[in-house]
Steps between C-alpha positions, in 0.01 A plus 500: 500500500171314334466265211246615274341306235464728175391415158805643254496486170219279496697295758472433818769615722582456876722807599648652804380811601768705597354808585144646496352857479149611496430818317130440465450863619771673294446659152731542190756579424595411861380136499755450242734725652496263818517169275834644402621619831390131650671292177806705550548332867485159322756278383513369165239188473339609842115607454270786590098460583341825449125538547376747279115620466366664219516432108795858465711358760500110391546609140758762504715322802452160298620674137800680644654254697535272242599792299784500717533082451357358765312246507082536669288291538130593601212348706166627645484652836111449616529715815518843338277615191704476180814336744786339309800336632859549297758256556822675366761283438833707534746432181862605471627644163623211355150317485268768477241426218512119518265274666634333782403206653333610866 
């Protein structure tokens, strides 16, 4: 596991990475479809690194996974054109749609 520095909620955050995937080469719907599959394998409060490339794939993973309540936070990727990283906090029911301190 890494510690990652992100900027969340216009503060900055040092996190531990709990698991990473890369689906810089995958389209919708299944870049979201493998967000889910990947957050599913977390624990509550663990958190998920995708790397997404692409303006679809960053916007539609971003908007339905905090749909669902979880919390994302976002920061440039400069090795692939139009690369984003999510960090995807995972959130049980009881504090879904609250901010949380990191």
């Amino acid at each position: 596991k890494k510690i990652q520095n992100v900027n969340f909620a216009q503060t900055k955050y040092k996190m531990k990475i709990t698991k990473t995937i890369d689906l810089t080469k995958e389209i919708c719907p299944m870049t979201f479809v493998k967000t889910l599959m990947a957050i599913d394998t977390l624990e509550y409060g663990q958190v998920l690194e995708v790397h997404l490339s692409g303006d679809e794939p960053l916007s539609n993973v971003k908007k339905s996974i905090e749909e669902l309540g979880h919390e994302v936070a976002v920061q440039q990727n400069d090795k692939y054109d139009n690369g984003m990283i999510l960090f995807i906090k995972k959130l049980d029911e009881n504090k879904k749609n609250t901010l949380i301190e990191w």
